[in-house]
MARVOPA-457601 format. One line per field, with one value per residue (C-alpha): residue number from 1; residue in one letter; x, y, z. Coordinates in Angstrom, 2 decimals, m for minus. Layout:
<nodes>
seq <- [NUM | ...]
type <- [a | ...]
px <- [X | ...]
py <- [Y | ...]
pz <- [Z | ...]
</nodes>
This chain:
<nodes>
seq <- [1 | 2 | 3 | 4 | 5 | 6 | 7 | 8 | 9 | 10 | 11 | 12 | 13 | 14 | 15 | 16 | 17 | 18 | 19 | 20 | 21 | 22 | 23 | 24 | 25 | 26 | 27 | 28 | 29 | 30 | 31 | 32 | 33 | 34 | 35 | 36 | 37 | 38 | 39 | 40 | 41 | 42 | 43 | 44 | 45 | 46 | 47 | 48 | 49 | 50 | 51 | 52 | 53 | 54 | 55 | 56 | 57 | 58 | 59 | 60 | 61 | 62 | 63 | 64 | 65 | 66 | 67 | 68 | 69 | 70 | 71 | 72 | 73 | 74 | 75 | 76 | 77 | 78 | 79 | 80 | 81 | 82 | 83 | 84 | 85 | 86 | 87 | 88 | 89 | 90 | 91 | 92 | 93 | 94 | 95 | 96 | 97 | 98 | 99]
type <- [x | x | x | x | x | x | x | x | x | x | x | x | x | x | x | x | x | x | x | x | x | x | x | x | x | x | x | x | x | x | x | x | x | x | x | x | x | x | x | x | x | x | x | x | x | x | x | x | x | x | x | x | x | x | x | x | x | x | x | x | x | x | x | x | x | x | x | x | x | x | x | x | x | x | x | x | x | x | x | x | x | x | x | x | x | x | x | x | x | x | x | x | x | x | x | x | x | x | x]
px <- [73.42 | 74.04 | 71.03 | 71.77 | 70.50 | 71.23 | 72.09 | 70.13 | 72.77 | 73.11 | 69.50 | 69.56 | 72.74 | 70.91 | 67.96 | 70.20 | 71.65 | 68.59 | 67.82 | 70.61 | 69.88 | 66.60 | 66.47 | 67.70 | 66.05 | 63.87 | 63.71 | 67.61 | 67.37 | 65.47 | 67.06 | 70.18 | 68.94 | 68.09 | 71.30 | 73.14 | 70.83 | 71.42 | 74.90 | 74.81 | 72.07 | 73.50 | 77.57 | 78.29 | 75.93 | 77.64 | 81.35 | 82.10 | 85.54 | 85.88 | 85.93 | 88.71 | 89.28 | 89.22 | 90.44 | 91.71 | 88.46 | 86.42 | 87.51 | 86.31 | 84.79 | 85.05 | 84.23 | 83.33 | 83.41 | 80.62 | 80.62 | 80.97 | 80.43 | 81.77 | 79.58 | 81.22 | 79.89 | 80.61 | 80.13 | 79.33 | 78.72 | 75.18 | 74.44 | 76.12 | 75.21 | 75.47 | 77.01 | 77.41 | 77.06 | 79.26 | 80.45 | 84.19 | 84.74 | 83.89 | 86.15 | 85.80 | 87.99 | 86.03 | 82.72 | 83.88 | 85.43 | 82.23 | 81.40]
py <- [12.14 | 14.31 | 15.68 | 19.86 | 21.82 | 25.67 | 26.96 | 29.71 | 32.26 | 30.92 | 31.33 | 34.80 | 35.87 | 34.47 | 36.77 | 39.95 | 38.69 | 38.61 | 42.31 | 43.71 | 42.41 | 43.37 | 46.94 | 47.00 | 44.06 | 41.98 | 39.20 | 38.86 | 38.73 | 35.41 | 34.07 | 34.63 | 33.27 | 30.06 | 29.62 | 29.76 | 27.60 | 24.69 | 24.96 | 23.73 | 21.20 | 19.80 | 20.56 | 20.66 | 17.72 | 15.45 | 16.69 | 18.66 | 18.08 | 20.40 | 23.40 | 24.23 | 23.48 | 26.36 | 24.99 | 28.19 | 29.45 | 26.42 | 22.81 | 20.72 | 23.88 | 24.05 | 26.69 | 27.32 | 30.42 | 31.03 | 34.46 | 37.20 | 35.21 | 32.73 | 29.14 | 27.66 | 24.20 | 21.06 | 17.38 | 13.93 | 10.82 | 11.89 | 15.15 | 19.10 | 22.16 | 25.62 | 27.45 | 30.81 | 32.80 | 35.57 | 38.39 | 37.69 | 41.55 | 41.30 | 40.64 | 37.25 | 36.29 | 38.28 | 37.24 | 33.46 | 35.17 | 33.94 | 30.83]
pz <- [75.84 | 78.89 | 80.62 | 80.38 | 83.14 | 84.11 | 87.43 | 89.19 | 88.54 | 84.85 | 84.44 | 85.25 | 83.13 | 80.28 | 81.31 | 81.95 | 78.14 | 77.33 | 78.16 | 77.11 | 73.49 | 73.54 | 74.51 | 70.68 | 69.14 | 70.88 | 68.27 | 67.75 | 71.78 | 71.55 | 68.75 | 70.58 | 73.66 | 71.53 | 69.98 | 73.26 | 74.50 | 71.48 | 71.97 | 75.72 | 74.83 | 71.57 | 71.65 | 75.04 | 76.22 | 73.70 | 73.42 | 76.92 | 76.13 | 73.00 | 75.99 | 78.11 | 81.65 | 84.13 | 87.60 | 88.28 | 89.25 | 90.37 | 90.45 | 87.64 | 86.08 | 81.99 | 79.94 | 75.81 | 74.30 | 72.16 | 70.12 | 73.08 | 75.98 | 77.93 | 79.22 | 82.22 | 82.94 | 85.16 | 83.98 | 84.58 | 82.55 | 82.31 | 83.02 | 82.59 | 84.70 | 82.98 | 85.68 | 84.20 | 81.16 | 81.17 | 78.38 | 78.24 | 78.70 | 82.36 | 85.16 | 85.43 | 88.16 | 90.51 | 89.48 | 90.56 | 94.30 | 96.11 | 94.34]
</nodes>
C-alpha cells in the first residue's frame, strides 16, 4: 500500500477544518478530522484511481470529494501526497493560482 503523507498547506486546511468544526462541537471536529484522515490512508492509498483527475489546475493532480470538501492528491507506485483539503464552496481555481 501507498505510503500517505500531507503537505504543509494540507496540514493546515485540515487544522482551519478543524476549527471551524469545533467552535460548535469539538468532538464531531476530531471525529471528522479522523474520518478524512482514513479516507486518504485507507481509500485513496489503495485505489487513487476511484478520484478524478484535475490537470486543469496542477499536472498530475487528482482529487476525491468526500462529504463537503474536496482532497487533491498526487501519486506514485508507492506513495500519495495530500495536497489540499478544501470546502468545495470556495473558489478553487484561485486557491491553485500560486501553486
Amino acid at each position: 500500500m501507498r505510503r500517505v503523507t500531507f503537505t504543509d498547506r494540507a496540514q493546515a486546511d485540515l487544522e482551519e477544518i478543524w476549527w471551524y468544526i469545533a467552535q460548535d462541537n469539538p468532538d464531531r471536529a476530531d471525529g471528522f478530522i479522523d474520518e478524512l484522515s482514513t479516507v486518504c490512508r485507507l481509500s485513496l492509498a489503495s485505489m487513487p484511481t476511484i478520484g478524478k483527475p484535475c490537470d486543469e489546475l496542477l499536472p498530475n493532480l487528482w482529487r476525491l470529494p468526500y462529504r463537503s470538501y474536496l482532497l487533491f492528491y498526487r501519486f506514485g507506485s508507492e506513495h500519495l501526497e495530500v495536497i489540499r483539503v478544501l470546502h468545495g464552496a470556495r473558489q478553487i481555481e484561485t486557491l491553485f493560482e500560486d501553486a
